[in-house]
N, CA and C atoms as an extended XYZ file, in Angstrom:
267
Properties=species:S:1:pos:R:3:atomname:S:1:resname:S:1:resid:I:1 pbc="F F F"
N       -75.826      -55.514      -57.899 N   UNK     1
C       -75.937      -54.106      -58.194 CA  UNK     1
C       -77.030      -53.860      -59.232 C   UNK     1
N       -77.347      -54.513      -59.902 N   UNK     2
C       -78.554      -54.468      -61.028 CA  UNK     2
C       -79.857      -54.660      -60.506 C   UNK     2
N       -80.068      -55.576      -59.335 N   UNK     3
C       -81.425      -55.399      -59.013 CA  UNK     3
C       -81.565      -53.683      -58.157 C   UNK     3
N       -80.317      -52.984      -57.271 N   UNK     4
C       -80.688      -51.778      -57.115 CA  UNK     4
C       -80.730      -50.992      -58.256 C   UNK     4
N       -79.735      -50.983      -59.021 N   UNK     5
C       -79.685      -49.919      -60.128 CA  UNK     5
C       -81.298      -49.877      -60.886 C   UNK     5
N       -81.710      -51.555      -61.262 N   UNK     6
C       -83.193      -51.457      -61.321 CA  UNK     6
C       -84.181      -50.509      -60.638 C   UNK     6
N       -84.017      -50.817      -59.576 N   UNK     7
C       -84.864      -50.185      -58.306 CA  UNK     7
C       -84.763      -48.316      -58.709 C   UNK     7
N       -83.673      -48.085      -58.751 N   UNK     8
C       -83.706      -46.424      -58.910 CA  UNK     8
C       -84.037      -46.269      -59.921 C   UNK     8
N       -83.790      -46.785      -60.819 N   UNK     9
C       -84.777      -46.565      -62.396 CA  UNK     9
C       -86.376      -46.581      -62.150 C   UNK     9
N       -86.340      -47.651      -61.742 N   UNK    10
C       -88.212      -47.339      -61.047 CA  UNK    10
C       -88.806      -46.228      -60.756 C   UNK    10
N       -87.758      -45.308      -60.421 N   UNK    11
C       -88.043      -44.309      -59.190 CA  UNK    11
C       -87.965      -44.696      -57.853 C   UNK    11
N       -87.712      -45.332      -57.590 N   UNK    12
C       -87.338      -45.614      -55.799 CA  UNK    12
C       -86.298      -44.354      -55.643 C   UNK    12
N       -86.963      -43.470      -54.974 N   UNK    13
C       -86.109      -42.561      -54.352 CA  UNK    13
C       -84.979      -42.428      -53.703 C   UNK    13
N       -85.059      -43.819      -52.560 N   UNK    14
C       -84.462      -43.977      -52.042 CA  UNK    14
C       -83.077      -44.473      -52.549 C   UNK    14
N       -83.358      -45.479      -53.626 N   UNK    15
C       -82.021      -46.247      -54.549 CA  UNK    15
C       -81.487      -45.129      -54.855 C   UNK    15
N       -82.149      -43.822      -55.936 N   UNK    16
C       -81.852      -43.072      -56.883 CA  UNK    16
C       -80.878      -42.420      -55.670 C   UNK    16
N       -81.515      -41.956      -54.237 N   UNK    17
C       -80.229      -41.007      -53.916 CA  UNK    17
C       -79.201      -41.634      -53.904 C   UNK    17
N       -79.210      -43.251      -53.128 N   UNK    18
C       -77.665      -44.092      -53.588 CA  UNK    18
C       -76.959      -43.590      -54.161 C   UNK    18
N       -77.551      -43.846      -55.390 N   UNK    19
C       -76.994      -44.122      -56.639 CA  UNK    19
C       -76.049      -42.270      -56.759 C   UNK    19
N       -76.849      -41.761      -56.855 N   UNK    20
C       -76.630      -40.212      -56.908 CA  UNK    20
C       -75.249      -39.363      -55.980 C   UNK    20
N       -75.283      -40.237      -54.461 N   UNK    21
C       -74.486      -40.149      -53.499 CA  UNK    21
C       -73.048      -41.013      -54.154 C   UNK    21
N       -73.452      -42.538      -54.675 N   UNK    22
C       -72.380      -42.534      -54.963 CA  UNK    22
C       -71.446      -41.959      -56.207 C   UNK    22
N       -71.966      -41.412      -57.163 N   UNK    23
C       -71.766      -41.291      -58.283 CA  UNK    23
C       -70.511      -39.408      -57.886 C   UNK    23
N       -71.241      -38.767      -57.000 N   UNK    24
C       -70.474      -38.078      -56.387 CA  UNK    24
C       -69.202      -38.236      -55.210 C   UNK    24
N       -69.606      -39.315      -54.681 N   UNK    25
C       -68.278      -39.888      -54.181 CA  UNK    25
C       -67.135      -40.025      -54.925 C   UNK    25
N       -67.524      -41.068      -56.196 N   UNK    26
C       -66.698      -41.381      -57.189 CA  UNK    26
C       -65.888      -40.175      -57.504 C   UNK    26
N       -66.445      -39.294      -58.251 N   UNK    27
C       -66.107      -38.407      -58.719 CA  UNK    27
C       -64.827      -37.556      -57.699 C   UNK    27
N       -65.322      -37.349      -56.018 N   UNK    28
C       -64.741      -37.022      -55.296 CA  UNK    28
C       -63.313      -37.641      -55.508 C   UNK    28
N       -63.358      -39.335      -55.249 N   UNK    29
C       -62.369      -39.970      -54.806 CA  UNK    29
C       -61.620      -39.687      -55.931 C   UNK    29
N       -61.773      -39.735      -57.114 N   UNK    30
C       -61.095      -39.863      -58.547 CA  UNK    30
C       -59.955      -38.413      -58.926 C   UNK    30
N       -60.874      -37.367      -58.361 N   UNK    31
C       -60.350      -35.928      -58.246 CA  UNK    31
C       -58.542      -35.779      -58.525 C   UNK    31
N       -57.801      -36.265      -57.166 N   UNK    32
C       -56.990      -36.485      -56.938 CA  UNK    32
C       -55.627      -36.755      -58.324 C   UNK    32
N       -56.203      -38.279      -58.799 N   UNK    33
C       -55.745      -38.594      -59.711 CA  UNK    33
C       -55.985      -37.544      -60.923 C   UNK    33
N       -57.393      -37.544      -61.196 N   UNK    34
C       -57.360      -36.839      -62.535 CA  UNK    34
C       -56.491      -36.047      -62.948 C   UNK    34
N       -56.275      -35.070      -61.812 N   UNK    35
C       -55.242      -33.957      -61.550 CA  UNK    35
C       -53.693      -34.164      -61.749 C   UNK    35
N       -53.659      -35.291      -60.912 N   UNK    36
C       -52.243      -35.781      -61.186 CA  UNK    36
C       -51.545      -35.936      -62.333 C   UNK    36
N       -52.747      -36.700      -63.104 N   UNK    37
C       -52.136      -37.347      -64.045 CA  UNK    37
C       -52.388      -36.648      -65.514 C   UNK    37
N       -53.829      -35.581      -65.099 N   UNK    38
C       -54.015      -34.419      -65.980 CA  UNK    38
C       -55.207      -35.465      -67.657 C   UNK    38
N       -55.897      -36.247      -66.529 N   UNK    39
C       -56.918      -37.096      -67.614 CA  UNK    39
C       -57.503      -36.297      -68.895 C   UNK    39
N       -57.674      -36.430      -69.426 N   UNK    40
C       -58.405      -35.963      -70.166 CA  UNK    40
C       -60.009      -36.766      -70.867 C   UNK    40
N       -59.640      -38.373      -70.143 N   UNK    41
C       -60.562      -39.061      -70.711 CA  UNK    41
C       -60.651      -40.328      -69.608 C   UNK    41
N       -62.052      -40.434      -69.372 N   UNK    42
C       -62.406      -41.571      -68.327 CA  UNK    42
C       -63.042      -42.821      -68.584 C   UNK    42
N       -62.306      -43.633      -68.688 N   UNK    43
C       -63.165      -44.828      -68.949 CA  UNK    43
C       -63.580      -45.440      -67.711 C   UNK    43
N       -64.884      -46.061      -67.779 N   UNK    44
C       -65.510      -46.766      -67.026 CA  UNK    44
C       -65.981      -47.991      -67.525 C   UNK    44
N       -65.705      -49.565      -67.020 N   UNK    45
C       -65.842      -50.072      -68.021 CA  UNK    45
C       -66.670      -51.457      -67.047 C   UNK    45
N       -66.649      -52.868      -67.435 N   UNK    46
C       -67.432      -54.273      -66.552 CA  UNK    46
C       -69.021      -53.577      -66.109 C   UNK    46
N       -68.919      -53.753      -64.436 N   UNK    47
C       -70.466      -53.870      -64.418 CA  UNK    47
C       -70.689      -52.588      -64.262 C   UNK    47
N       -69.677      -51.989      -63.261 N   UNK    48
C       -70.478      -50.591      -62.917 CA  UNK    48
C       -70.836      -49.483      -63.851 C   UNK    48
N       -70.169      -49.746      -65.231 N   UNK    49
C       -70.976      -49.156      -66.645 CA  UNK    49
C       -72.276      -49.561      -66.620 C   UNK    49
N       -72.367      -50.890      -66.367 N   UNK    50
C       -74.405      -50.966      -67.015 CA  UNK    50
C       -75.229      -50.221      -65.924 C   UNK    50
N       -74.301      -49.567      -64.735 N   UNK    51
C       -75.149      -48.751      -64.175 CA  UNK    51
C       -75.169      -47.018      -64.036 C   UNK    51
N       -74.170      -47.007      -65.610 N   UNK    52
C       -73.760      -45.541      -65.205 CA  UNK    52
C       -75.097      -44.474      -65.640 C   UNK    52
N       -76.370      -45.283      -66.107 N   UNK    53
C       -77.636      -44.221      -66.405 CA  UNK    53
C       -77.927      -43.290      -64.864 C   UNK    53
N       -77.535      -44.218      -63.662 N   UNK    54
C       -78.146      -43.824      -62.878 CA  UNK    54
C       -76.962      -43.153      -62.176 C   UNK    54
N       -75.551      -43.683      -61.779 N   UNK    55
C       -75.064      -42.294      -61.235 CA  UNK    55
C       -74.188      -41.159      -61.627 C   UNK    55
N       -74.647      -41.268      -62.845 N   UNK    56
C       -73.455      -41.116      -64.097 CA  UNK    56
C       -73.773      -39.094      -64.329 C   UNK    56
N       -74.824      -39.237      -63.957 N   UNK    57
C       -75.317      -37.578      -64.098 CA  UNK    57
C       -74.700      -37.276      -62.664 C   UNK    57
N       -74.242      -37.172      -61.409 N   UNK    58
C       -73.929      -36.777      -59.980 CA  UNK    58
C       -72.620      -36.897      -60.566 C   UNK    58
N       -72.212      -37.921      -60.909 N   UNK    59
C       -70.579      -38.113      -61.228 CA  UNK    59
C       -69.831      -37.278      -62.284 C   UNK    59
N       -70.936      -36.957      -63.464 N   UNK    60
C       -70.284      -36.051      -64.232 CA  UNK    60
C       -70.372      -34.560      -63.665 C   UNK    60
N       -71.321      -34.524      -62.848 N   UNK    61
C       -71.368      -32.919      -62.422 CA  UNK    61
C       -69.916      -32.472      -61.491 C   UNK    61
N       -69.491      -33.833      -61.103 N   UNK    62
C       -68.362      -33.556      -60.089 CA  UNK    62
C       -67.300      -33.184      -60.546 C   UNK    62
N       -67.022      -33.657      -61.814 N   UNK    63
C       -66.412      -33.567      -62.703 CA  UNK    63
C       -66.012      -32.531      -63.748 C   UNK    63
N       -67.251      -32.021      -63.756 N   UNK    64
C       -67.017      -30.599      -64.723 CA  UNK    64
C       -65.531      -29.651      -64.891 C   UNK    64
N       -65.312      -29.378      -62.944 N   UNK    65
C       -64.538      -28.764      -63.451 CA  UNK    65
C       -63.037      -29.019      -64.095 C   UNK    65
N       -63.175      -30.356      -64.701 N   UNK    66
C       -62.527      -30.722      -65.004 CA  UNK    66
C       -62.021      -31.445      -66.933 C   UNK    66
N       -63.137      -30.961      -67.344 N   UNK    67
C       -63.765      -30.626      -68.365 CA  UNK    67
C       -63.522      -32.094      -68.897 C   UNK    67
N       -63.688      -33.010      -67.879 N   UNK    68
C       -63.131      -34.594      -68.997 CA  UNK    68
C       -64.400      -35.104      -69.524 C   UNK    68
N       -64.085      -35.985      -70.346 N   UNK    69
C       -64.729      -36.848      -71.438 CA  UNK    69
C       -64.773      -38.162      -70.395 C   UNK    69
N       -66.235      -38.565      -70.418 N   UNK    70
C       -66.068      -39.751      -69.931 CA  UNK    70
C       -67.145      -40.743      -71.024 C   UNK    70
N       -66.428      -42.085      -70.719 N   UNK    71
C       -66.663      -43.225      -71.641 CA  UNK    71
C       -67.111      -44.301      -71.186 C   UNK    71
N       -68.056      -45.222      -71.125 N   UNK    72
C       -68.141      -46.571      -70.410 CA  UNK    72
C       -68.169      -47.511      -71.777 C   UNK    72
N       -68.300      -48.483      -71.159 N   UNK    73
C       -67.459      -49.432      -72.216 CA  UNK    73
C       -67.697      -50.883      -71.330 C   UNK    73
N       -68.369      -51.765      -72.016 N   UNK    74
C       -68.532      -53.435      -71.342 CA  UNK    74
C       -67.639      -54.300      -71.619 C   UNK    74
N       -66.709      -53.753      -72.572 N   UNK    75
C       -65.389      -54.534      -73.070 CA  UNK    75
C       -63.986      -54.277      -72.346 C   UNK    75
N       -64.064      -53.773      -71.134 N   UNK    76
C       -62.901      -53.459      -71.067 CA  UNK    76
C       -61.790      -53.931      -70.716 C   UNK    76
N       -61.652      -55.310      -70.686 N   UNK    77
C       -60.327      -56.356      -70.907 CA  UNK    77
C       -59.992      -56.525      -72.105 C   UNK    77
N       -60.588      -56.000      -73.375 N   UNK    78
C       -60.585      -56.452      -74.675 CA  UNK    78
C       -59.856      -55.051      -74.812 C   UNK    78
N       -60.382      -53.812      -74.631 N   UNK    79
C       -59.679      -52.346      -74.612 CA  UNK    79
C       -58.126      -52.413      -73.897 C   UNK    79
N       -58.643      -53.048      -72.713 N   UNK    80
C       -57.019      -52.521      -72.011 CA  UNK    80
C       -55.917      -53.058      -72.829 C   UNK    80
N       -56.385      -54.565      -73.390 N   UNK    81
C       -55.136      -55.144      -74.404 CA  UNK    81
C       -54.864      -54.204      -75.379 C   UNK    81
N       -55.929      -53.672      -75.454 N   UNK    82
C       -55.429      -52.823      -77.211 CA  UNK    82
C       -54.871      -51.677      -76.526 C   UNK    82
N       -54.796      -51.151      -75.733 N   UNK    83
C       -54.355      -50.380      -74.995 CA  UNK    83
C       -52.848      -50.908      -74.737 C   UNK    83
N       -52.573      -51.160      -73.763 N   UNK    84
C       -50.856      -52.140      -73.791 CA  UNK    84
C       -50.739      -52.327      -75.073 C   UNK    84
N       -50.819      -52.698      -76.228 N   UNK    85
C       -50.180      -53.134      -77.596 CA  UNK    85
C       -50.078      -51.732      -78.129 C   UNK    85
N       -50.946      -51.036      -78.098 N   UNK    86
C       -50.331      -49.631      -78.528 CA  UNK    86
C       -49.681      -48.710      -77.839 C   UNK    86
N       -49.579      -48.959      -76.519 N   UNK    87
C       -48.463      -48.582      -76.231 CA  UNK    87
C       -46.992      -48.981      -76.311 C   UNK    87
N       -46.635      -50.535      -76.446 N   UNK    88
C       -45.514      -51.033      -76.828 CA  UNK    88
C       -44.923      -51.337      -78.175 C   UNK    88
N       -46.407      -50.898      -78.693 N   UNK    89
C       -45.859      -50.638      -80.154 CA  UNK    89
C       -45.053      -49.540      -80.839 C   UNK    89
């Protein structure tokens, strides 16, 4: 995923709509839940963070009306623990 995510940074048009297409998918598929569960905050975290420059603007637009906060994060096995411990704490 990094040599495309590269590629649309270049400007490769073609990557960038990828990237752009998927970033609105995401957003699509996620919808559902957000709602459900009434998010208020999105983490995104491993690889597909080091590529959220590129679909991270399509994905937040999908998002709006939903007014969430989103977060990426390269740690996020180190978070989720702290996450579980404060919750059982």
């Amino acid at each position: 995923m990094k040599e495309l995510a590269d590629l649309a940074r270049q400007g490769n048009l073609a990557y960038q709509q990828v990237f752009e297409e998927f970033g609105s998918c995401l957003a699509e598929m996620l919808d559902p839940y957000i709602v459900g569960f009434g998010a208020q905050l999105l983490v995104l975290g491993g690889q597909i963070a080091k590529s959220f420059d590129v679909f991270g603007p399509a994905h937040e637009q999908g998002l709006l009306p939903h007014h969430l906060s989103i977060y990426t994060s390269e740690h996020v096995i180190e978070n989720t623990f702290k996450g579980i411990d404060q919750f059982f704490s």
